[in-house]
C-alpha positions as a Markdown table, in Angstrom:
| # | Residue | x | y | z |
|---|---|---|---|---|
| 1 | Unk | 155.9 | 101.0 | -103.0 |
| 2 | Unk | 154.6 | 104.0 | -105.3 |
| 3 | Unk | 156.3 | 106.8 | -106.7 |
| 4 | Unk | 158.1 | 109.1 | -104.8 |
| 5 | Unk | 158.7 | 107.0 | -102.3 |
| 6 | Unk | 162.5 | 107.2 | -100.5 |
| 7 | Unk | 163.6 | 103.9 | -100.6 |
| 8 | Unk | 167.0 | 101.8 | -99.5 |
| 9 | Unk | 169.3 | 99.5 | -102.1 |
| 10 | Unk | 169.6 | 96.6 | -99.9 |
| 11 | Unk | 172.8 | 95.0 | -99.3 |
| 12 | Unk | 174.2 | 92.7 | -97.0 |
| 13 | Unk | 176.1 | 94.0 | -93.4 |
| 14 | Unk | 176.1 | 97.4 | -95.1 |
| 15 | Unk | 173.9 | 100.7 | -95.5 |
| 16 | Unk | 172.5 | 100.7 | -99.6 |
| 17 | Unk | 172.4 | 104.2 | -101.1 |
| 18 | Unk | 169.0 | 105.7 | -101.0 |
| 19 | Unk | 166.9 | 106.6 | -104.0 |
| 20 | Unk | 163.6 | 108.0 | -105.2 |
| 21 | Unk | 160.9 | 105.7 | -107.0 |
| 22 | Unk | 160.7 | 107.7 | -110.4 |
| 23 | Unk | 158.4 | 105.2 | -112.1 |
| 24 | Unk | 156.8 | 101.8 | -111.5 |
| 25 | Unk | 156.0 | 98.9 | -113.9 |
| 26 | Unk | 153.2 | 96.8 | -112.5 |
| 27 | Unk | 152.6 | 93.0 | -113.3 |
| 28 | Unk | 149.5 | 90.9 | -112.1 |
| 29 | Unk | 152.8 | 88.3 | -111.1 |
| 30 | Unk | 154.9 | 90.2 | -108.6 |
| 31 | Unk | 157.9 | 88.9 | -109.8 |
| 32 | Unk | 157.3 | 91.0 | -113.0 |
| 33 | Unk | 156.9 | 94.2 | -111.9 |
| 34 | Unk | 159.3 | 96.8 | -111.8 |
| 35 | Unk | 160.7 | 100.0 | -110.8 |
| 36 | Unk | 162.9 | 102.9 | -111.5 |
| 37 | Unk | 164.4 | 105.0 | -109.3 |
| 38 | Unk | 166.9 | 108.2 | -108.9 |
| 39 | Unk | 169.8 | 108.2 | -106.9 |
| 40 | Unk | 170.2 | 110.1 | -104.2 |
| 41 | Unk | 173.2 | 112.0 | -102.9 |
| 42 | Unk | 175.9 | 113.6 | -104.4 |
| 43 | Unk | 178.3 | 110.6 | -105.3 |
| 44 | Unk | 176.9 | 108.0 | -106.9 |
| 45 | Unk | 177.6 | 104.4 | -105.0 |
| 46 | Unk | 179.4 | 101.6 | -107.3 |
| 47 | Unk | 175.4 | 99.5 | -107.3 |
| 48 | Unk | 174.1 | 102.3 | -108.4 |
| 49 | Unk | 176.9 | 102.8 | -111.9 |
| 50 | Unk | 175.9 | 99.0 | -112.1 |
| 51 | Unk | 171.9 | 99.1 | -113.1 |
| 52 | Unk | 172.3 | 103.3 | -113.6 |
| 53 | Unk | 171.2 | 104.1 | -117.6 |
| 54 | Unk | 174.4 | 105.5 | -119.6 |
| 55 | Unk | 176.2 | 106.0 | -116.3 |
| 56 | Unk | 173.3 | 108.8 | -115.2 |
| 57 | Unk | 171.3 | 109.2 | -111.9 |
| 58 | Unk | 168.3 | 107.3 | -112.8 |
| 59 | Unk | 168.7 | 103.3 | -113.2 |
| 60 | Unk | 167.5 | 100.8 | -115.7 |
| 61 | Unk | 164.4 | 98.9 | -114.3 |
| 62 | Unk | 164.5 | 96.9 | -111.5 |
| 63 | Unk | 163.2 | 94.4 | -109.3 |
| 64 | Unk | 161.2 | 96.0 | -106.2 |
| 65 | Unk | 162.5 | 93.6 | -104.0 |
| 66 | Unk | 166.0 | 95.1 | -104.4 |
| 67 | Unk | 164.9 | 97.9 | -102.6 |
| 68 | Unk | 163.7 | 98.4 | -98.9 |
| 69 | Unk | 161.1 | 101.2 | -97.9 |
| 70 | Unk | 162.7 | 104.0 | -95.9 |
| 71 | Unk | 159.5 | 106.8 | -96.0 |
| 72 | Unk | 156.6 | 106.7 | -98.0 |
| 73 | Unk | 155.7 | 109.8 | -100.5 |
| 74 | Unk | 152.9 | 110.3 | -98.4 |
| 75 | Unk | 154.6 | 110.9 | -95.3 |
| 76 | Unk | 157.0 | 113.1 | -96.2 |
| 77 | Unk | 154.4 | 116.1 | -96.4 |
């Protein structure tokens, strides 16, 4: 996962709302590393209001593993 990447909120028996990796907080223990991202659409799901910063677009940071890869920044060119 890098930034600009379109990625997926994963939740169970259900389509997640999709987002853009905005920034990415690397740890040498995977389980440390974090990202933010920026909802897309133009209503904002209820998980992303839950980890969203001051009710905005862009979340607090989060664990990558919350997130499935839908297309890489790279291939979006």
């Amino acid at each position: 996962m890098k930034v600009g990447d379109l990625v997926r909120y994963k939740v169970k028996g259900d389509q997640g709302p999709l987002a853009i990796v905005v920034k990415i907080a690397y740890s040498h223990a995977s389980y440390h590393s974090r990202v933010r991202v920026m909802w897309a659409g133009e209503e904002i799901p209820i998980q992303a209001k839950v980890i969203s910063v001051k009710g905005n677009r862009v979340s607090s940071w989060v664990s990558p593993e919350k997130f499935e890869l839908v297309a890489s920044a790279g291939s979006l060119r």
